[in-house]
ROLO-838028 format. One line per 5 residues: number of its first residue (from 1); their letters; for each residue x, z, y of N, C-alpha, C. Coordinates in steps of 0.02 Angstrom, whole numbers, plus 50000, padded with zeros to 5 digits. Layout:
N
NUM) a) X,Z,Y,X,Z,Y,X,Z,Y | ...
This chain:
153
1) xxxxx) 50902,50096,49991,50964,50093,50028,51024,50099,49980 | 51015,50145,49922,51064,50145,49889,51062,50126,49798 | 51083,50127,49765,51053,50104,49682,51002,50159,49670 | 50957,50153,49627,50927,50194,49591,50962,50261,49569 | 50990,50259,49556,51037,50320,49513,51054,50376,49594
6) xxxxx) 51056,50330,49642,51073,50369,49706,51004,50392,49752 | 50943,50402,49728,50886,50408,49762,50889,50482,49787 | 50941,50527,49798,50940,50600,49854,50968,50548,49913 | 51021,50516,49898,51059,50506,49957,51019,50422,50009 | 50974,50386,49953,50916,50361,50002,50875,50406,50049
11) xxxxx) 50842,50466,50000,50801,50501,50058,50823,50543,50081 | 50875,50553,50097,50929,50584,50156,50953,50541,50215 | 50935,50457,50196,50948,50428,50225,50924,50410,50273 | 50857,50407,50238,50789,50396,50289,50771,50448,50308 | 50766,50512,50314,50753,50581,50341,50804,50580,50401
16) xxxxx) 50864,50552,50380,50913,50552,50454,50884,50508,50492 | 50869,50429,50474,50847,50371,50500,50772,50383,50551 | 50723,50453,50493,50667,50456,50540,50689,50496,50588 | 50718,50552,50576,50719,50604,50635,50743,50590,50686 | 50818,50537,50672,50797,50506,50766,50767,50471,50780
21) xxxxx) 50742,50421,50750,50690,50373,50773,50645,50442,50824 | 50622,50491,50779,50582,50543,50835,50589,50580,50877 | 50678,50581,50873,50695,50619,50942,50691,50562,50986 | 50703,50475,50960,50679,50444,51049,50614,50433,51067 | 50556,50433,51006,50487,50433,51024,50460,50474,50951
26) xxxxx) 50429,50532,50994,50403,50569,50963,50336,50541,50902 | 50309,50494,50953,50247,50475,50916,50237,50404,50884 | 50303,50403,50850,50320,50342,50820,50276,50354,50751 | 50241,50296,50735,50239,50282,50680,50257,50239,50629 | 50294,50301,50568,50340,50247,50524,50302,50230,50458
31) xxxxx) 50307,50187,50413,50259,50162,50349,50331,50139,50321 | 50321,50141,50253,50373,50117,50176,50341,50083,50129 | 50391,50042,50122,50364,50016,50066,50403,50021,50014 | 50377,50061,49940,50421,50090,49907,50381,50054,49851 | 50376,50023,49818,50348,49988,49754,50368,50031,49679
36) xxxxx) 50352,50072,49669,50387,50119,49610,50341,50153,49593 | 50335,50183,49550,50270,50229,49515,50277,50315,49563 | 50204,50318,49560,50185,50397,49618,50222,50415,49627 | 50273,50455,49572,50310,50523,49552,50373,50508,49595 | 50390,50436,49616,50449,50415,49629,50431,50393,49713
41) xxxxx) 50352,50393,49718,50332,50359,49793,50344,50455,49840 | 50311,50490,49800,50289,50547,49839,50349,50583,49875 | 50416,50582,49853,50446,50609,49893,50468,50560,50000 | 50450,50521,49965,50440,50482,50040,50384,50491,50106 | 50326,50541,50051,50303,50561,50090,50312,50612,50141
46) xxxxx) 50350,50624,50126,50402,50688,50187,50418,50659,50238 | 50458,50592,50219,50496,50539,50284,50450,50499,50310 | 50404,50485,50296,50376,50415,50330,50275,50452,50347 | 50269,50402,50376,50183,50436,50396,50131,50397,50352 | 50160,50335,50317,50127,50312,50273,50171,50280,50213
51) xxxxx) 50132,50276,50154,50188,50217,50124,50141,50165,50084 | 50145,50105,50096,50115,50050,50059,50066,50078,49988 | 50021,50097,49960,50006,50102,49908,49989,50068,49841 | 50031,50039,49813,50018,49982,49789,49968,49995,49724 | 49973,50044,49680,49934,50062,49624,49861,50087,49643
56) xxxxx) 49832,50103,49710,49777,50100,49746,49768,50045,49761 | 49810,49987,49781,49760,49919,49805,49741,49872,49747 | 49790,49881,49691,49771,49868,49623,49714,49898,49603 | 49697,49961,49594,49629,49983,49558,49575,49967,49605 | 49577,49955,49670,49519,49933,49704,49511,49860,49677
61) xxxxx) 49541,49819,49678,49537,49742,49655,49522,49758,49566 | 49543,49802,49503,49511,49808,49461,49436,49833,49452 | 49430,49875,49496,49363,49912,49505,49303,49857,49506 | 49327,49800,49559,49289,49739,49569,49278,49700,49496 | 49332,49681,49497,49348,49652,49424,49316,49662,49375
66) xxxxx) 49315,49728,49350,49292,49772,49293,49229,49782,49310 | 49201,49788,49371,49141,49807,49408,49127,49917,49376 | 49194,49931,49371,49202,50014,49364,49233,50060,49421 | 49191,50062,49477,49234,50122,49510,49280,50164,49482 | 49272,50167,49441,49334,50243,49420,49409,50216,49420
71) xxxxx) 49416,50179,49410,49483,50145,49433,49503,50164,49501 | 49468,50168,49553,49487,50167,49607,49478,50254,49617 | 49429,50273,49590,49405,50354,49617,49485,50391,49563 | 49497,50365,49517,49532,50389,49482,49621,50390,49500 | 49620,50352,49516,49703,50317,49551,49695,50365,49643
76) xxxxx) 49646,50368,49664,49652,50403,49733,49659,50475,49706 | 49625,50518,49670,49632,50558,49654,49717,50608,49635 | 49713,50548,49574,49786,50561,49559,49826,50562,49600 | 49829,50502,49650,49899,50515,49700,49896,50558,49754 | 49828,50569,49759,49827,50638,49812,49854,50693,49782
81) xxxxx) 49842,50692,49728,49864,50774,49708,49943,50765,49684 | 49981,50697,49680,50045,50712,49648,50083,50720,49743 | 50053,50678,49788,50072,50668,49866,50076,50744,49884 | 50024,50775,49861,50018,50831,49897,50069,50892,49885 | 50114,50869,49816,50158,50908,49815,50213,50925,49861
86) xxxxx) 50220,50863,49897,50266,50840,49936,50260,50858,50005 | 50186,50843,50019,50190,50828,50104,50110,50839,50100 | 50092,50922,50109,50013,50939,50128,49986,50954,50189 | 50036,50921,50232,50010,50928,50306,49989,50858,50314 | 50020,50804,50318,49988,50753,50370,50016,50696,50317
91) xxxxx) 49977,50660,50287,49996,50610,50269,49938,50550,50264 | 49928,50486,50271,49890,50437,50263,49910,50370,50233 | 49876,50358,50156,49904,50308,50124,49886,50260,50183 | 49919,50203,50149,49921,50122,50192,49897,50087,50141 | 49864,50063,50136,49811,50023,50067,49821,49935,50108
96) xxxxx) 49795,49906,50061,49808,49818,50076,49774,49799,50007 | 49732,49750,49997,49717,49709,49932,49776,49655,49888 | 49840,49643,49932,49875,49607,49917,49922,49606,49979 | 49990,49561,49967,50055,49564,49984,50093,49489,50000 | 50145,49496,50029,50181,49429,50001,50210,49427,49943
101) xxxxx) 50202,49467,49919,50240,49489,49821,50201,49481,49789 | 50132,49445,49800,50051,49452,49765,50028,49383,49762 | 49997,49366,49699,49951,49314,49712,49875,49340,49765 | 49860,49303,49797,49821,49330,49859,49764,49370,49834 | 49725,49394,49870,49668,49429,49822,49587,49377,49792
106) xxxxx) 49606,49325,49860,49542,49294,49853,49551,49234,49788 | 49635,49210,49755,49637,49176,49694,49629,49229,49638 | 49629,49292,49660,49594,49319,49577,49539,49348,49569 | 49509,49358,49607,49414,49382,49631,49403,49315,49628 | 49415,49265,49671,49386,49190,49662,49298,49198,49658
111) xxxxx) 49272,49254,49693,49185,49250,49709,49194,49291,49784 | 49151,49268,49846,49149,49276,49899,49109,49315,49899 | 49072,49369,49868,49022,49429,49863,49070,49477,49824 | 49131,49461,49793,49174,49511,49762,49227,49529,49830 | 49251,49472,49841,49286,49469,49906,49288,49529,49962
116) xxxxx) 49207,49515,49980,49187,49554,50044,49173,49619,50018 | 49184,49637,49927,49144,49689,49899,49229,49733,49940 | 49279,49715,49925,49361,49724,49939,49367,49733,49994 | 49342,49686,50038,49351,49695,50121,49331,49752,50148 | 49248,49767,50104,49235,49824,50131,49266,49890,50103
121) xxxxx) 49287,49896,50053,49324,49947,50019,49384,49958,50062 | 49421,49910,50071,49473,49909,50093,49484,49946,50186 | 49402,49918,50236,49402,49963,50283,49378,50019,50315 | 49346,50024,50227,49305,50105,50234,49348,50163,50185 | 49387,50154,50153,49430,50204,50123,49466,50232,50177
126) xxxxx) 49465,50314,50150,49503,50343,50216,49583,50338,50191 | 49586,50287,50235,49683,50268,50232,49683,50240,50292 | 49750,50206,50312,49745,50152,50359,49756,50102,50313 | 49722,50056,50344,49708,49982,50283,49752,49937,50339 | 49776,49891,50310,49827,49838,50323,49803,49780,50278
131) xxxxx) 49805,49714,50321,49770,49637,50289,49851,49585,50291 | 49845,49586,50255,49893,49535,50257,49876,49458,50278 | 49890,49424,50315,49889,49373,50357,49835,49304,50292 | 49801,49283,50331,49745,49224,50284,49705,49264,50240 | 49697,49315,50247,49647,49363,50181,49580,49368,50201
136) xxxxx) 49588,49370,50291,49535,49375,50352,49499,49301,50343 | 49537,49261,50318,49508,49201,50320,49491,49179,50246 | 49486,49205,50197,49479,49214,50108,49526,49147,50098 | 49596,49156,50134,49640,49110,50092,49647,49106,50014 | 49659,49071,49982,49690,49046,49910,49745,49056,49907
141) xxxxx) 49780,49077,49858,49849,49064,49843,49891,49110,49785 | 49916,49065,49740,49953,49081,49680,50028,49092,49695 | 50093,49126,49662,50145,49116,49670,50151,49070,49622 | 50210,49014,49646,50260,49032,49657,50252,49041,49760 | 50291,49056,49793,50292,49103,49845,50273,49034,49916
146) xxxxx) 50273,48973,49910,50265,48940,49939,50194,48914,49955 | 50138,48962,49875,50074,48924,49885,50040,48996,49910 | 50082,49053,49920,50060,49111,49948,50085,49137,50022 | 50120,49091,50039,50141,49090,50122,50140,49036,50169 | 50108,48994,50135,50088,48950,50191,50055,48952,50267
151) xxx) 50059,48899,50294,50018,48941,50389,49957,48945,50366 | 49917,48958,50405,49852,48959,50409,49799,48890,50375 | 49742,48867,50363,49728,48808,50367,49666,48817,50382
């Protein structure tokens, strides 16, 4: 909301922005998308009930890649314990294999047994998992942003 240099008076912003959102529905649920390294994601965990995890949906797609879990066991780890500084009551990452800011997941796995190795990672990790639109269907697609948002085919 505001430059970098102003990040109290963003999450003052959104702390005002959530709290009424919850005085008109209590059981709203809000998600962020904050693209920035942990240290800089975790204070959002106060304001929002989830926030996009992007350095978790990366090490799950390296894990594949590399064929090394620890990428993934290692990156959950860590952000639980930097999250938890913040917000140790109720919080649940939001995980995704890819984005509209992403080349898709299925042009860089490009094997349909790595694919589904992701799919299933992706709906058995305890987070809420989020698919981004054609992923359900192992779309293709590279940026530039036109060969990664196309309709369906």
């Amino acid at each position: 909301m505001y430059p970098a240099e102003r990040e109290k008076d963003t999450l003052a912003w959104w702390e005002e922005y959530a709290n009424y959102l919850r005085s008109i529905k209590k059981d709203i649920y809000l998600i962020a998308e904050v693209w920035v390294r942990p240290q800089k994601v975790a204070p959002y965990t106060k304001k929002f009930d989830s926030c996009f995890n992007f350095p978790l949906a990366q090490s799950v797609i390296n894990s594949i890649l590399y064929q090394d879990s620890t990428y993934l066991q290692d990156t959950k780890k860590s952000m639980e314990s930097i999250y938890k500084k913040y917000n140790s009551s109720f919080y649940t990452d939001a995980i995704f294999l890819t984005n509209h800011d992403m080349n898709r997941v299925y042009s860089v796995l490009i094997d349909k047994t790595k694919m589904k190795l992701a799919a299933t990672l992706l709906l058995t990790l305890p987070v809420n998992p989020y698919i981004y639109y054609g992923e359900e269907i192992v779309m293709k697609g590279q940026k530039p942003d036109e060969y990664i948002i196309e309709p369906f085919k």
